[in-house]
C-alpha positions in Angstrom: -19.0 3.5 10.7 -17.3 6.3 8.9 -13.8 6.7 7.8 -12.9 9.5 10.4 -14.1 6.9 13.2 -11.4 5.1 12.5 -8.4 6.5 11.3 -5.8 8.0 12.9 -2.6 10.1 11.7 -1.0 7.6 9.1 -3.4 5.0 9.8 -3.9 3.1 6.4 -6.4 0.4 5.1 -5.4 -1.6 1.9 -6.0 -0.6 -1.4 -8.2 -3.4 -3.7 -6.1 -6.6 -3.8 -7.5 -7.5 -7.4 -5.2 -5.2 -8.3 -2.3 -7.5 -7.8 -4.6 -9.7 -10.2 -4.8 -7.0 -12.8 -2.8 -4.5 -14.4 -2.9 -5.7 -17.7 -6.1 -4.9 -16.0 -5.3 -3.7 -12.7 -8.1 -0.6 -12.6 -9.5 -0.8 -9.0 -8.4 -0.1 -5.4 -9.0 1.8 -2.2 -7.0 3.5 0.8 -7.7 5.0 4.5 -5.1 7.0 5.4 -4.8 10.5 7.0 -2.0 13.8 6.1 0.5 13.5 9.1 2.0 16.0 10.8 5.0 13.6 11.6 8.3 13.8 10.0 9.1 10.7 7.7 12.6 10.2 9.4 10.9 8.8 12.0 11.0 5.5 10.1 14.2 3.9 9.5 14.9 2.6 6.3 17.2 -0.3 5.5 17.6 -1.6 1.9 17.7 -4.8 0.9 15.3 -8.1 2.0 14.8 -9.1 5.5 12.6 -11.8 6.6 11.2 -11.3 10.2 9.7 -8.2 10.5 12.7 -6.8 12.9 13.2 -3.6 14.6 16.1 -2.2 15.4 17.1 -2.7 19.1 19.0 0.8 19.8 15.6 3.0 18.6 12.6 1.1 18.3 11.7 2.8 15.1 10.1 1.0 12.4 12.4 -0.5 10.3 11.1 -0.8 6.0 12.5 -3.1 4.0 11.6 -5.7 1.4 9.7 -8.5 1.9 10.6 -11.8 1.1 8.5 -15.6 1.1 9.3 -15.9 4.5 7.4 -13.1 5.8 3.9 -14.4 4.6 2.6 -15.5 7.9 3.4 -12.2 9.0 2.0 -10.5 6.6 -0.9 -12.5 6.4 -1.7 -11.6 10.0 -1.6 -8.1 9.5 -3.8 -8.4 6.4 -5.9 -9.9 8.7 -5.9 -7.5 11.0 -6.3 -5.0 9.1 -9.3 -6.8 7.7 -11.1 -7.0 11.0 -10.0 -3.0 12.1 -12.3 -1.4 9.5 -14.7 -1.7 7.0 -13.8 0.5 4.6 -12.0 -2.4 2.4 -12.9 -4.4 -0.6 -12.4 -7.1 1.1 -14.4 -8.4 4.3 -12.6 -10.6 7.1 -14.3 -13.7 5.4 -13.3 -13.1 1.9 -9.9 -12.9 1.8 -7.6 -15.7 0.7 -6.0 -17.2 3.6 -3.5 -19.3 2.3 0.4 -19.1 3.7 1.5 -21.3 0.7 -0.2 -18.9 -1.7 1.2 -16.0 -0.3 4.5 -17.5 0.3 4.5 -18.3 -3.4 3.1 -14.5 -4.5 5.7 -12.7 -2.6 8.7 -15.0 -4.2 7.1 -14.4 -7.4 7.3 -10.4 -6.7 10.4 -10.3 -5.6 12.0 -11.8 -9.1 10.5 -9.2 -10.6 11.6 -5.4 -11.8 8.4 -4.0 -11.8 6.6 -5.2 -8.6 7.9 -5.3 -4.9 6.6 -5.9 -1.5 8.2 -3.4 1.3 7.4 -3.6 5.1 7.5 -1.8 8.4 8.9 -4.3 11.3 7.8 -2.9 14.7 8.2 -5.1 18.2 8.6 -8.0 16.0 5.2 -7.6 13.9 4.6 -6.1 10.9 2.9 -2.7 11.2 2.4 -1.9 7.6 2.8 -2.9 4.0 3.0 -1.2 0.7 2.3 -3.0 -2.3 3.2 -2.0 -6.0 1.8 -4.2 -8.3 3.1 -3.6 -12.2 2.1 -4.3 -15.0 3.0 -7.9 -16.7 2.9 -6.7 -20.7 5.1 -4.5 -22.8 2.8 -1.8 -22.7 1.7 -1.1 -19.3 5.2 -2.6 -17.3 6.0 0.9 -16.8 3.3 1.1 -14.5 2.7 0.1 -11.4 -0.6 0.5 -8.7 -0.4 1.0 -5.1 -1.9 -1.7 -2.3 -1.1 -0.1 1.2 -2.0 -0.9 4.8 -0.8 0.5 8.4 -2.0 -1.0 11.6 -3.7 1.9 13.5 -1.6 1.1 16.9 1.3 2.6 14.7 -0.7 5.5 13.8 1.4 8.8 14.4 4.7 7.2 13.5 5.2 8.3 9.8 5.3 4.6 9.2 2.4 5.4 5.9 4.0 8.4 4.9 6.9 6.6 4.8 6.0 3.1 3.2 4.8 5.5 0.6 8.0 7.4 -0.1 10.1 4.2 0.1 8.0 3.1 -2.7 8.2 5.9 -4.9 12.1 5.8 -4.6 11.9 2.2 -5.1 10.0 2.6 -8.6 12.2 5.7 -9.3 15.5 3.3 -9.4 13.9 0.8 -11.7 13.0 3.6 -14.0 9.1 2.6 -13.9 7.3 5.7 -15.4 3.7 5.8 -13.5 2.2 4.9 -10.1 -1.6 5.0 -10.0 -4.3 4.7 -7.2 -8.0 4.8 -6.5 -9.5 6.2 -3.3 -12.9 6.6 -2.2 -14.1 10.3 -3.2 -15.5 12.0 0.4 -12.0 10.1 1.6 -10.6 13.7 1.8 -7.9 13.2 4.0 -6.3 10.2 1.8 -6.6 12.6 -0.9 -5.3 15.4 0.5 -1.9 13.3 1.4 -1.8 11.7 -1.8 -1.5 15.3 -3.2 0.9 16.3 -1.1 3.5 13.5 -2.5 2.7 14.0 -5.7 -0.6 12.6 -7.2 -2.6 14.5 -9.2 -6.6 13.8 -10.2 -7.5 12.0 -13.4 -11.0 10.4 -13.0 -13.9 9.1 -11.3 -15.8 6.3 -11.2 -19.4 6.5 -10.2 -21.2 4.3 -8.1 -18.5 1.6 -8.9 -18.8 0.3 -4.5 -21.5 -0.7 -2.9 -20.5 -0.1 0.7 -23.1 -0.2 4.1 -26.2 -0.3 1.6 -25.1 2.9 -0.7 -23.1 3.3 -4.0 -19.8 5.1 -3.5 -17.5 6.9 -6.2 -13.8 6.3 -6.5 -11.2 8.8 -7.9 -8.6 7.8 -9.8 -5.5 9.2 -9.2 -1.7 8.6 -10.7 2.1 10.3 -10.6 4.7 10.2 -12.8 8.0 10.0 -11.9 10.6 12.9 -11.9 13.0 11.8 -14.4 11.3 8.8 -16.0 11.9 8.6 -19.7 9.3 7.7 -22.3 10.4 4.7 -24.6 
């Protein structure tokens, strides 16, 4: 199946989970997501941690916020999910780590940290999306952080990706972090087309680095820096 067949406006498939174990050697992910023509105050944004996966009653918007250890059997079931909508993933339904207690412990873990934070979109009491930044753990890559994003396609249309990714970048902003960087699949045109628009610029490939359906695929490698970050 192709990635047009199954994504819809703002529709978004995770980006490579071994990022989360790398960066110090994070180098790898992927996204499905498509430019929307919907406004991003169509999500709601709360700061702070919540730890259900609310919306709010009056609007029935998506609500983001930051996820806590609470919120890993949610979010494990839209990983999940997400898992079994597509196939354009690292990961396949029957390789991903299932484990509430490990996920529990991973998002605690991320949110004690000032480089690395876990924000979700609460719709009808589920989770519709995720974005992940990951950063680094050493003294010379903590300024930087990689993106791990994923919108159920039932909340396609609803600025929700759009809008995970913006909350992120203004989340990294106020920490003073200094890069964000991605990969995404190169004939993924429409990811990359939205990744431009907020920002991200081209500064590699990789070639033949997925073996996807029986055929090597390239990846581009793409990264921002932040207005107003200051180098060290």
């Amino acid at each position: 199946m192709r990635v047009s067949d199954l994504v819809t406006d703002d529709q978004v498939a995770e980006l490579d989970e071994g990022a989360l174990a790398r960066l110090g050697e994070h180098r790898a992910g992927r996204s499905i997501l498509r430019r929307s023509s919907r406004p991003v105050s169509s999500v709601r944004r709360l700061p702070g941690s919540g730890q259900d996966g609310s919306v709010s009653e009056d609007t029935g918007r998506p609500v983001l916020r930051i996820a806590g250890p609470n919120d890993a059997v949610a979010l494990m079931k839209l990983k999940q999910r997400l898992d079994e909508e597509t196939s354009f993933m690292l990961l396949e339904p029957d390789e991903r780590d299932t484990s509430i207690q490990a996920l529990a412990r991973h998002l605690e873990e991320v949110s004690q940290s000032e480089n690395s934070v876990v924000i979700v979109a609460g719709r009808h009491g589920d989770l519709a999306g995720y974005v992940e930044l990951a950063g680094g753990r050493f003294r010379r890559n903590r300024s930087t952080t990689h993106v791990v994003i994923g919108v159920l396609a039932e909340a396609s249309g609803k600025g929700v990706g759009t809008g995970l990714l913006e909350e992120a970048k203004r989340w990294a902003a106020a920490r003073g972090l200094h890069r964000i960087e991605l990969n995404v699949m190169a004939h993924n045109h429409r990811a990359i087309a939205l990744y431009e628009r907020v920002g991200f610029v081209h500064e590699g490939r990789r070639v033949d680095c997925l073996l996807i359906d029986g055929k090597f695929l390239d990846e581009l490698s793409m990264a921002m820096i932040l207005p107003g970050s200051l180098s060290p």
